[in-house]
C-alpha positions as CSV (number, residue, x, y, z in Angstrom):
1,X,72.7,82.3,104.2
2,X,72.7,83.1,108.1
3,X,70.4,83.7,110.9
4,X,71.2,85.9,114.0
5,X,68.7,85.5,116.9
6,X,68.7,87.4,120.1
7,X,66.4,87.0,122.8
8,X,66.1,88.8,126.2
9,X,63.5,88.0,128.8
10,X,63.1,89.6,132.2
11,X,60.2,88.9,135.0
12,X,59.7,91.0,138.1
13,X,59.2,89.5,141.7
14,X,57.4,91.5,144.8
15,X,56.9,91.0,148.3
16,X,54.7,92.5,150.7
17,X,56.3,93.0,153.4
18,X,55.0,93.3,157.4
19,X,55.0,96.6,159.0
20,X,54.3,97.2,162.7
21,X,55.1,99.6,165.1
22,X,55.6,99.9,168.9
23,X,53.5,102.9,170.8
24,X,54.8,103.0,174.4
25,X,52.8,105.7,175.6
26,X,49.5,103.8,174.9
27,X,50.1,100.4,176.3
28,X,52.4,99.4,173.5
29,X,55.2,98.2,176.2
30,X,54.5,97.1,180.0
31,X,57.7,98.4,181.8
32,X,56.9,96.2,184.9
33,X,57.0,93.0,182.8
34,X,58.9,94.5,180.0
35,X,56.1,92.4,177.3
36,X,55.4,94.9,174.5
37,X,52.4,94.7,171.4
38,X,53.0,96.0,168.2
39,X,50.4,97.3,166.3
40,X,50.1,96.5,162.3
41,X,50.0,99.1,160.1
42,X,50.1,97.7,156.7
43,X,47.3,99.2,154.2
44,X,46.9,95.8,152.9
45,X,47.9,92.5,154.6
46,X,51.7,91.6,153.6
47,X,53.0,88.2,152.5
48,X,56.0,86.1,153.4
49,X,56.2,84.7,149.6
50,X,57.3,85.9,146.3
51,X,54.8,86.7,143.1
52,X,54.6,88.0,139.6
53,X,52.9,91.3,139.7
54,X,50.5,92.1,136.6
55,X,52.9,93.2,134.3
56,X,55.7,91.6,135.7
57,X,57.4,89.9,132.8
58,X,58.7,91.3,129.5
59,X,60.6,90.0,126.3
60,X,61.7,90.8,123.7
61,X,63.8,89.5,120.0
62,X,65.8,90.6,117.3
63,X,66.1,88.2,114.2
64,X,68.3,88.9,111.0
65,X,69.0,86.9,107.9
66,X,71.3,87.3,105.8
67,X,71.4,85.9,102.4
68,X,74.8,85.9,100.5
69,X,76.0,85.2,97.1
70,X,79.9,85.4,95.9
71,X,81.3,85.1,92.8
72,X,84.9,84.8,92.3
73,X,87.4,84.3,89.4
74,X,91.5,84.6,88.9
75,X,93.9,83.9,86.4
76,X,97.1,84.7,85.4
77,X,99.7,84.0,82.2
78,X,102.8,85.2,81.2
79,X,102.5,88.9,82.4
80,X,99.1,88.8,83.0
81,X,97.0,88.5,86.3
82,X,93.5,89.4,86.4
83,X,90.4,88.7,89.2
84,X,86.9,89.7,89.1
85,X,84.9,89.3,92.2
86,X,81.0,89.9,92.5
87,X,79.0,90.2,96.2
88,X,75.5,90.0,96.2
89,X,73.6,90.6,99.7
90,X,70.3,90.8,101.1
91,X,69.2,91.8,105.0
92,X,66.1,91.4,107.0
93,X,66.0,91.9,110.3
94,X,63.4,92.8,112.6
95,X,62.4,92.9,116.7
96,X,59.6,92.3,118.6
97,X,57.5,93.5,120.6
98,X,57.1,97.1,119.1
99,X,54.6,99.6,119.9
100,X,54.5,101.7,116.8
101,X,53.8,100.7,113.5
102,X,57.0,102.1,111.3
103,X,59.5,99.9,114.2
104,X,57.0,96.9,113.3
105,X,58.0,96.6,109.7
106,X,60.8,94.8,109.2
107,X,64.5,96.4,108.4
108,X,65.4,95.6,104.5
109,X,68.8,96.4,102.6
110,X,70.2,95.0,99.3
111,X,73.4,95.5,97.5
112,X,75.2,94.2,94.9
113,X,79.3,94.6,94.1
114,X,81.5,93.7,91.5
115,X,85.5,94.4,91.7
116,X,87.6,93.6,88.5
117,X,91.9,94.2,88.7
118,X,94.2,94.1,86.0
119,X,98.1,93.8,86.6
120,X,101.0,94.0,84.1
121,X,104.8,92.7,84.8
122,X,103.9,93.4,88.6
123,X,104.2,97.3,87.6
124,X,101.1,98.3,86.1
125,X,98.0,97.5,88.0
126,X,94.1,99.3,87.2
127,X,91.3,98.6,89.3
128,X,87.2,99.0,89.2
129,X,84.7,98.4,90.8
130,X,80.7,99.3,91.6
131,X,78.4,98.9,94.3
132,X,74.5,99.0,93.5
133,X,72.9,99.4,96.8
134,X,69.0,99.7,97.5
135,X,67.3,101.1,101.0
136,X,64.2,100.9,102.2
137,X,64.7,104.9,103.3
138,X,64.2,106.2,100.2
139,X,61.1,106.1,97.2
140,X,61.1,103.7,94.8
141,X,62.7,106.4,92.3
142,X,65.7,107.0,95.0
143,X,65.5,103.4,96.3
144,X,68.6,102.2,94.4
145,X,72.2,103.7,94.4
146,X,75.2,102.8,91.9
147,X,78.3,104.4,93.3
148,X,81.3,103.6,91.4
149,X,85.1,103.3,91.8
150,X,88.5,103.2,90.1
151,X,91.8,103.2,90.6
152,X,95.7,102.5,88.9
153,X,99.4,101.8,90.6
154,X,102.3,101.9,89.2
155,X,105.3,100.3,90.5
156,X,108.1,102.3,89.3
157,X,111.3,100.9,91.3
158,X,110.5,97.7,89.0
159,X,111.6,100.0,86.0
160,X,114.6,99.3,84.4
161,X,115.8,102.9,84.4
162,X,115.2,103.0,88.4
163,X,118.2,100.6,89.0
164,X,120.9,102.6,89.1
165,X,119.3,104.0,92.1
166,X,118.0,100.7,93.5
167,X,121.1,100.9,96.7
168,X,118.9,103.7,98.2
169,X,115.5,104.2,96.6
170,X,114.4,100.1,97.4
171,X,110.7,100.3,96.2
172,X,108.9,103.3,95.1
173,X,104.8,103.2,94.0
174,X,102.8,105.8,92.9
175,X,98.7,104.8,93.5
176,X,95.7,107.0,92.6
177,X,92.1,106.2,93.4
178,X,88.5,107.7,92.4
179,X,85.2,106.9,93.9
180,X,81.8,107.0,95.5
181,X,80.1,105.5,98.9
182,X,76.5,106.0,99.9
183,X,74.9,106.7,103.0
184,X,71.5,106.1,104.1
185,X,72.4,106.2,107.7
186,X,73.1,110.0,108.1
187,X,69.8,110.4,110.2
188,X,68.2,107.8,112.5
189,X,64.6,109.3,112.7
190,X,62.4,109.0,110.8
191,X,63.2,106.0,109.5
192,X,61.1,106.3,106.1
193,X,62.0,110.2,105.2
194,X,60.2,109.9,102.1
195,X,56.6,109.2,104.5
196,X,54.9,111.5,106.8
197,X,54.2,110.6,110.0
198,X,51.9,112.0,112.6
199,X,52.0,111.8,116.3
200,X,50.9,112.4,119.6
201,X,51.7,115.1,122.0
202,X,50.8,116.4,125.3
203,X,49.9,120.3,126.2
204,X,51.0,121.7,129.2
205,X,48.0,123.2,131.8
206,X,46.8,126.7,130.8
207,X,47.0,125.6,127.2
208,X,43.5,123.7,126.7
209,X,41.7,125.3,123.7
210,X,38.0,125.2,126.4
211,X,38.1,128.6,128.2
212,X,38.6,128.0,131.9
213,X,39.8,124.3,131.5
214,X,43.8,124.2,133.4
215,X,43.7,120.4,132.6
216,X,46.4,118.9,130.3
217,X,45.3,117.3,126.8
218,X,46.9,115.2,124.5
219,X,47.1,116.3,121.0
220,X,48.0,115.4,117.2
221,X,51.6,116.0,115.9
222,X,53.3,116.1,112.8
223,X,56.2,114.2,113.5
224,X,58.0,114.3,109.8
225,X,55.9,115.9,106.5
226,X,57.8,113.4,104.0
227,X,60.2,114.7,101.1
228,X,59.7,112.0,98.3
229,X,63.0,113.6,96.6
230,X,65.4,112.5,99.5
231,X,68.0,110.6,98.0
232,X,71.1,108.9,98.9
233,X,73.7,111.4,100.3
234,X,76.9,110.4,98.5
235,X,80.2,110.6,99.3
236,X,83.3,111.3,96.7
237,X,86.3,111.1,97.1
238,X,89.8,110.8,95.8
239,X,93.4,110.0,96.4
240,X,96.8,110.4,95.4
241,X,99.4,108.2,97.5
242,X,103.3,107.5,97.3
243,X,104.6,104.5,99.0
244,X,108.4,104.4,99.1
245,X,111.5,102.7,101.1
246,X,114.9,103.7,100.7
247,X,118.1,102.1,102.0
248,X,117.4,98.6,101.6
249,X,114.1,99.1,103.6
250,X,115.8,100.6,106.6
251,X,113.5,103.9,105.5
252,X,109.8,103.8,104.9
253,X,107.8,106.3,104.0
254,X,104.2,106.7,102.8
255,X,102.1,109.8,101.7
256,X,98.5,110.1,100.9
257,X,96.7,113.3,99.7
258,X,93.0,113.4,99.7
259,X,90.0,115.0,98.8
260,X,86.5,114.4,100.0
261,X,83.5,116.0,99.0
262,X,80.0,114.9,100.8
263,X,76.9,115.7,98.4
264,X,73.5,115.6,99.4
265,X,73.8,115.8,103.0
266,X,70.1,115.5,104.8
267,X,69.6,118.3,106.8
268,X,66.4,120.2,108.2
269,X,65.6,123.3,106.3
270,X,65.5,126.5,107.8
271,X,64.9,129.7,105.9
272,X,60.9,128.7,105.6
273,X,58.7,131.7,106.5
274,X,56.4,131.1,109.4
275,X,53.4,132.0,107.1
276,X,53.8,128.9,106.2
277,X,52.3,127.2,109.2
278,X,54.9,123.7,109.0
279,X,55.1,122.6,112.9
280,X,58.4,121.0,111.6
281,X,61.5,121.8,109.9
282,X,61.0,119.4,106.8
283,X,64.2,117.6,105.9
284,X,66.0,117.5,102.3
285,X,69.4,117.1,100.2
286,X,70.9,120.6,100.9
287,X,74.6,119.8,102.3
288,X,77.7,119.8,100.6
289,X,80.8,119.5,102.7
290,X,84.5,119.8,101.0
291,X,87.1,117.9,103.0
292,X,91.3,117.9,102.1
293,X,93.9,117.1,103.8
294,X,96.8,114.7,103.4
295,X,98.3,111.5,105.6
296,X,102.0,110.8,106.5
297,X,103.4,107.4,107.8
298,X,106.9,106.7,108.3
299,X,108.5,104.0,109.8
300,X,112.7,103.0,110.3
301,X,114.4,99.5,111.4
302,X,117.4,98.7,111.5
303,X,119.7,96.0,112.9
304,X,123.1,97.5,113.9
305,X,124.4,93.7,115.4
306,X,122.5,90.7,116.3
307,X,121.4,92.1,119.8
308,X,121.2,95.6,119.0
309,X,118.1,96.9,116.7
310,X,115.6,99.7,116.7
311,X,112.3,100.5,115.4
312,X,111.0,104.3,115.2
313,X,107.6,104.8,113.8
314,X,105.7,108.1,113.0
315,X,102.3,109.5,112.1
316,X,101.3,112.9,110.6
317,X,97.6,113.6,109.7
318,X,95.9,117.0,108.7
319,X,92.3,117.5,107.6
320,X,90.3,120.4,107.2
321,X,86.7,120.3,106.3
322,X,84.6,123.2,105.2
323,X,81.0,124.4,104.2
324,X,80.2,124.6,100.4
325,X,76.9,124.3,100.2
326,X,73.9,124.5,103.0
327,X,70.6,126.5,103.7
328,X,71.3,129.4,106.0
329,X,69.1,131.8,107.6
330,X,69.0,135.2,105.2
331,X,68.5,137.3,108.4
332,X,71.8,137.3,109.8
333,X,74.9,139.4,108.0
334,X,76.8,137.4,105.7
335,X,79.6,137.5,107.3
336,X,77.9,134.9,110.2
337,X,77.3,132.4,107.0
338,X,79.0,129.2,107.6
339,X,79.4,128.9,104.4
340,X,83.3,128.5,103.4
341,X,84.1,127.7,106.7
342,X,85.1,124.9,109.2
343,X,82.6,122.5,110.2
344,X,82.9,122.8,114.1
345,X,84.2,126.8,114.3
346,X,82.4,129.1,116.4
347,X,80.9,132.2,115.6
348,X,81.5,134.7,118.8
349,X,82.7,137.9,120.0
350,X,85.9,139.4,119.9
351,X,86.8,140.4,123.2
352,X,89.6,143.3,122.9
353,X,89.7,143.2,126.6
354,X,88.8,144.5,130.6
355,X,87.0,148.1,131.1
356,X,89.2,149.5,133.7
357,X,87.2,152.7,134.6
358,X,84.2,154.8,133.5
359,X,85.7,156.4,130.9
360,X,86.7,153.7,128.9
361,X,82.8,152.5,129.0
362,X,81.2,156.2,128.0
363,X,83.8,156.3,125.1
364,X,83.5,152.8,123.7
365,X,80.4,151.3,121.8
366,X,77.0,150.5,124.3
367,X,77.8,147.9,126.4
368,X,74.4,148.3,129.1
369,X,75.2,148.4,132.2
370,X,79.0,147.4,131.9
371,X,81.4,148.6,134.9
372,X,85.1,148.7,135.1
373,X,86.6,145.3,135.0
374,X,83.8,144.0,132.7
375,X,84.9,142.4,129.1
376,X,85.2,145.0,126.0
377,X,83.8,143.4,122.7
378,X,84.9,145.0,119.6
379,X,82.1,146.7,117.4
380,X,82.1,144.7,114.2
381,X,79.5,146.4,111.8
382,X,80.2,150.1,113.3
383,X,76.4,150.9,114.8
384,X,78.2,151.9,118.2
385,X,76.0,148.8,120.0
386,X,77.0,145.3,120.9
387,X,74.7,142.8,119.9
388,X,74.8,139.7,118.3
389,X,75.2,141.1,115.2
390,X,78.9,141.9,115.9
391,X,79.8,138.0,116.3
392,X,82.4,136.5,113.3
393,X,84.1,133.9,113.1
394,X,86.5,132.8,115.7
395,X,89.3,130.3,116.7
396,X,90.6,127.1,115.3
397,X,87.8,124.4,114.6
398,X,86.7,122.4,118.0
399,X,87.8,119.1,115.9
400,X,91.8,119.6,115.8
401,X,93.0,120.1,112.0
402,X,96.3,117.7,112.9
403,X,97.1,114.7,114.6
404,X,100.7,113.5,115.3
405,X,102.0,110.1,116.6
406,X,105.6,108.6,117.2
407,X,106.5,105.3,118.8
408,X,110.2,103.5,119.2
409,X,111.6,100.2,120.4
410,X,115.0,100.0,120.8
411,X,116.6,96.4,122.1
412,X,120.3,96.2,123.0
413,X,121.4,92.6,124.0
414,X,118.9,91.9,127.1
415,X,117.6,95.3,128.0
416,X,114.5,96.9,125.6
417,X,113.0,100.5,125.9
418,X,109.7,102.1,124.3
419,X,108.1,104.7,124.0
420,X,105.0,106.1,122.6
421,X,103.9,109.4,122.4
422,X,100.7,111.3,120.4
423,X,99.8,115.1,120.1
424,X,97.3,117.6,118.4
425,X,97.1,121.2,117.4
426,X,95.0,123.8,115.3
427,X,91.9,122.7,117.7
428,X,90.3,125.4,119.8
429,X,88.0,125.4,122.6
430,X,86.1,127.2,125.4
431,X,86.0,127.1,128.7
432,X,82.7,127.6,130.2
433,X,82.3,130.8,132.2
434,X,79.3,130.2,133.8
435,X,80.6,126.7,135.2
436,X,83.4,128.6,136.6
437,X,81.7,131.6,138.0
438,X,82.7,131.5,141.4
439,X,80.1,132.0,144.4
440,X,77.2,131.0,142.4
441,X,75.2,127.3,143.2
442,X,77.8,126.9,145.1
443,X,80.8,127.4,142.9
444,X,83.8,127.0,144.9
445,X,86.8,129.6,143.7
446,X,89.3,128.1,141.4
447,X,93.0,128.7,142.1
448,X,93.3,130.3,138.9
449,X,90.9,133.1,139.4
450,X,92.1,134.1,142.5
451,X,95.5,134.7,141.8
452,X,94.7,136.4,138.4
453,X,91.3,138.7,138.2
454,X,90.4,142.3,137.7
455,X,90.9,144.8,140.7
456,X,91.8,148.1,140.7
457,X,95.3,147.3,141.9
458,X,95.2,145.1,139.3
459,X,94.2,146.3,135.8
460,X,96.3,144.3,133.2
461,X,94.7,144.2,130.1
462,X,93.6,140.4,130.3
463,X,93.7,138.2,133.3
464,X,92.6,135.1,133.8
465,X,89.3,136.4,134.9
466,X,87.2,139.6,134.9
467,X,85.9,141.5,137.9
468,X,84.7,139.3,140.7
469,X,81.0,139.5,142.0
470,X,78.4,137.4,143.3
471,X,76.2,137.2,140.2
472,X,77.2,135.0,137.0
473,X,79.4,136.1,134.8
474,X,76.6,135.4,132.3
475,X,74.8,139.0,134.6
476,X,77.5,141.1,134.3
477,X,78.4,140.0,130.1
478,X,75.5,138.7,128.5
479,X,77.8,137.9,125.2
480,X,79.4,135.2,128.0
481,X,75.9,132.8,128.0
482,X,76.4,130.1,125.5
483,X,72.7,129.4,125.7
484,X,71.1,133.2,125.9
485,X,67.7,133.4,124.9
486,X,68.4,136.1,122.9
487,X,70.8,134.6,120.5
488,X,69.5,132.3,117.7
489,X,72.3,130.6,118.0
490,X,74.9,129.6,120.2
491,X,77.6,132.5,120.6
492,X,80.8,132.3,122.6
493,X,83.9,134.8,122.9
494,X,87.2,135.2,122.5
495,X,87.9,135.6,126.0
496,X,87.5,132.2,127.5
497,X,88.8,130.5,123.7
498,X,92.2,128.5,124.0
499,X,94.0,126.1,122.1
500,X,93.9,122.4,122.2
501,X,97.4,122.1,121.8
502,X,99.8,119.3,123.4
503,X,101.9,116.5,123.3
504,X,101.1,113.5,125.8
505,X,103.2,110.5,126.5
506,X,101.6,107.7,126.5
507,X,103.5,105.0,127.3
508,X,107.2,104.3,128.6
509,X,108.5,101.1,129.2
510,X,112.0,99.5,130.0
511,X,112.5,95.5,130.4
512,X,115.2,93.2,131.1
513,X,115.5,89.8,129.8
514,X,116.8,87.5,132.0
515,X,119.8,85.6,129.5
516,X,119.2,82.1,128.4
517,X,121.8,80.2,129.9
518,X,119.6,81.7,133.5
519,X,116.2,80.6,132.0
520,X,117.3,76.8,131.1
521,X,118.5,76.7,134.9
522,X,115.3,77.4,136.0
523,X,113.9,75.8,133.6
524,X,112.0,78.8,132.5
525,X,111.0,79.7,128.5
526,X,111.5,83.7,129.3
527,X,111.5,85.6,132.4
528,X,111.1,89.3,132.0
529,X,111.4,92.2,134.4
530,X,109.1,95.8,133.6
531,X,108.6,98.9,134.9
532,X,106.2,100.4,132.8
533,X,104.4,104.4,133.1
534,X,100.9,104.8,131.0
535,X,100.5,108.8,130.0
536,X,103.2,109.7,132.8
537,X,103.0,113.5,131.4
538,X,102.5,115.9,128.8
539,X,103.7,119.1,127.4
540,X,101.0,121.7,126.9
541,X,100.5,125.7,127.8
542,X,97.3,124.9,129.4
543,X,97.7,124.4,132.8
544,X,94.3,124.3,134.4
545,X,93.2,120.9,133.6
546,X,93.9,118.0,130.9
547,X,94.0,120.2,127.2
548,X,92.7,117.0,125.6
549,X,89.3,117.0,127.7
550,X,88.6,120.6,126.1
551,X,85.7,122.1,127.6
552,X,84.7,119.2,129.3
553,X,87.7,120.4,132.3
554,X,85.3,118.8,135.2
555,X,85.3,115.0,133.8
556,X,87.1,112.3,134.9
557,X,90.3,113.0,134.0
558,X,92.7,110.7,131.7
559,X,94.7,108.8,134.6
560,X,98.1,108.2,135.0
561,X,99.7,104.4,135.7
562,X,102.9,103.3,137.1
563,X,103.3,99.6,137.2
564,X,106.6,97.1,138.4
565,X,106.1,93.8,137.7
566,X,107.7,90.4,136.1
567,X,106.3,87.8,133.0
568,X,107.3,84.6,133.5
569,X,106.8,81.9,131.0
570,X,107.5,77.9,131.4
């Protein structure tokens, strides 16, 4: 058992201070004797000393216990080797003051686990396990969760056929896994979905329901309707890995394939017809998300003499999640329906490029009022208008589908060298054309536009930037606002899309060693000498700003170091 207390207290202190002023012109200063009066103007009459105002001082706690019981067992004979473990847990927590009744109740989880292995002549090894989890979230139907897991190894370099090969294939295990985790964390608020809950809000002036009365009111809200068939959302997943080394360990490699699916995601609905009268989208089980992808880790050291050796590692991941199931609205075309596609992909416009003169614009499907050097969107469904209607799905996902990694250390007698560098690709994003519309609140011109936009001595078919003017881009191509009101949802273009791609160094570093036979001179355990570069550059076709900061160009940028320096030990 364990408690966990937290305290945090805080009291204000106020002065009043003395304020006076001098009034010259009125006898405030006698220029013959040079004595002045000030005059006091404080509303009240100040103080010299510090109190406690009336609501000065404020605390407040957090207290958890935790109540833990193990259970633990191994044996092995001959062949054999078997453990069971069991885990059961209880939590309470809760913090004080509070000033609504649901954050007054105190925070409650329970779980209980049990793992049980099996292994054979160190070849064969099975494994299962279960965890019986019960929140406070859910009804007393949902309440509990059992998610199970198993999974099995086999060590084949340990076979007696595998020896002929043992000189280069050193070990060699093939592992495969099943299982399920629950989550009752997916949303924060409410805390109790299963319970409705009913609020206060406040209506703007001009809303009151009394004819003539501008005065604001306060009024009742329904802050959550309650679904008493939420239940856990569950996550399931499974795994195929490879774990080799070849060469008498000089090569190691590992590879894991994987498959995730994520049932019973909470979302909000939102196909409900506004008949209905609900002031809030109820929530409810309605997501599935498929996830698959696979992980590669590889790693070589080797010792060529006693002061020469190297270490290379390397890192490969790919993932790419998708929609399988989710409520979507029924009045947009299919084709818009996220449904079997990427979690963070954009639905926008295709932009087929710049108008360069009236003609283009009388022969090409309704832009209004479009003029040469304005962006041409391609007509999806035909109906000779552009609307949102002809937005698809475009682009890589905003969350990059790979992520690569490579690190070294090389050491040759007292000199040593590393090197780390990491990298993504298949991630897209979008630069925001409204924060770079020059001119406008102030916008200053970037570099960029100005040596690549649309003028009539310049008509290529896509430059950096359309026509210049003094209005947003957002006036001049509506499909350019990420947040227009009269999308639904949020639609970007191809236009201003780029890909996240690069490869950044993160890290150099060489280092000398002063030799031993120095060090006992001075007496010295180790003495080294660095000069050492943190993300000295990267390789990338996107020039503007840092790829990695996406459409976030205007943050603080990742910074470059350069440091020189010595470690001395004694």
């Amino acid at each position: 058992m364990s408690l966990s207390k937290s305290g945090y207290d805080e009291t204000t202190y106020s002065t009043e201070p003395f304020f006076y002023y001098m009034d010259p012109e009125n006898g405030g200063y006698d220029f013959e004797t040079g004595e002045h009066t000030l005059t006091n103007v404080n509303s009240k009459a100040g103080r010299r000393t510090l109190e406690i105002p009336m609501g000065g001082s404020s605390s407040s706690t957090n207290t958890q216990w935790v109540y833990e019981g193990r259970l633990l067992h191994t044996a092995a004979w001959g062949n054999h080797q078997t453990s069971l473990t069991g885990v059961f847990q209880a939590q309470q927590s809760f913090g004080a003051p509070n000033s609504k009744l649901f954050e007054s109740i105190e925070h409650r989880n329970l779980s209980f686990s049990m793992r049980g292995t099996y292994g054979f002549m160190d070849r064969y090894f099975v494994e299962a396990s279960f965890g019986y989890n019960g929140s406070e979230r859910f009804t007393k139907n949902n309440r509990m969760g059992f998610f199970p897991a198993a999974g099995a190894a086999w060590v084949v370099s340990k076979e007696n056929f595998m020896q002929g090969v043992s000189n280069w294939i050193s070990f060699l295990k093939v592992r495969g896994s099943w299982g399920k985790v629950g989550n009752d964390g997916i949303i924060k608020s409410p805390r109790f979905v299963y319970m409705p809950e009913i609020g206060t809000t406040s209506v703007a002036a001009g809303m009151h329901p009394e004819a003539g009365n501008e005065d604001n009111f306060g009024r009742k809200q329904i802050k959550n309707y309650g679904d008493p068939d939420v239940k856990w959302e569950i996550s399931e997943q499974i795994n195929l890995g490879l774990e080799t080394r070849f060469f008498k360990d000089v090569l190691e490699l590992n590879v894991d394939i994987y498959q995730e699916i994520r049932h019973n995601i909470i979302e909000q609905r939102t196909v409900i017809p506004a008949i209905v009268g609900i002031e809030i989208a109820p929530l409810d089980n309605m997501g599935k998300v498929r996830a698959r992808g696979f992980d590669i880790a590889a790693k070589v050291q080797h010792a060529f003499s006693s002061d020469f050796w190297i270490i290379l590692n390397g890192t490969f991941t790919y993932n790419k999640a998708v929609y399988k199931e989710l409520e979507e609205s029924t009045d947009k075309p299919r084709y818009q329906w996220r449904k079997g596609y990427e979690l963070s992909q954009q639905v926008g416009y295709i932009a087929e490029g710049l108008f360069n003169d009236q003609a283009e614009i009388d022969n090409a499907p309704a832009q209004p009022a479009a003029m040469p050097g304005d962006i041409r969107y391609r007509d999806i469904n035909g109906d000779g208008v552009i609307n949102a209607e002809d937005a698809v799905h475009i682009g890589f996902p905003e969350t990059p589908r790979m992520v690569y990694g490579f690190s070294g250390f090389i050491n040759y007698k007292n000199w040593e060298f590393n090197f780390s560098f990491q990298g993504s690709g298949n991630r897209g994003f979008f630069m925001n054309p409204a924060a770079l519309s020059p001119f406008v609140d102030d916008h200053a011109m970037l570099k960029a536009i100005y040596d690549s936009h649309w003028t009539e001595e310049n008509m290529s078919d896509r430059p950096f930037w359309p026509r210049l003017s003094t209005q947003s881009i957002t006036v001049n191509n509506p499909q350019e606002d990420w947040n227009n009101v009269n999308n639904a949802e949020e639609r970007r273009s191809t236009y201003f899309m780029r890909e996240c791609r690069f490869l950044r160094c993160t890290s150099l570093e060489l280092a000398y060693n002063l030799p031993r036979s120095l060090r006992n001179k001075l007496r010295m355990q180790s003495v080294k000498f660095f000069a050492r570069a943190n993300n000295p550059f990267m390789f990338s076709d996107f020039k503007l700003w840092d790829v990695e900061l996406g459409q976030n160009g205007f943050n603080y940028p990742i910074q470059k170091t350069y440091a020189v320096g010595v470690n001395i030990s004694f």
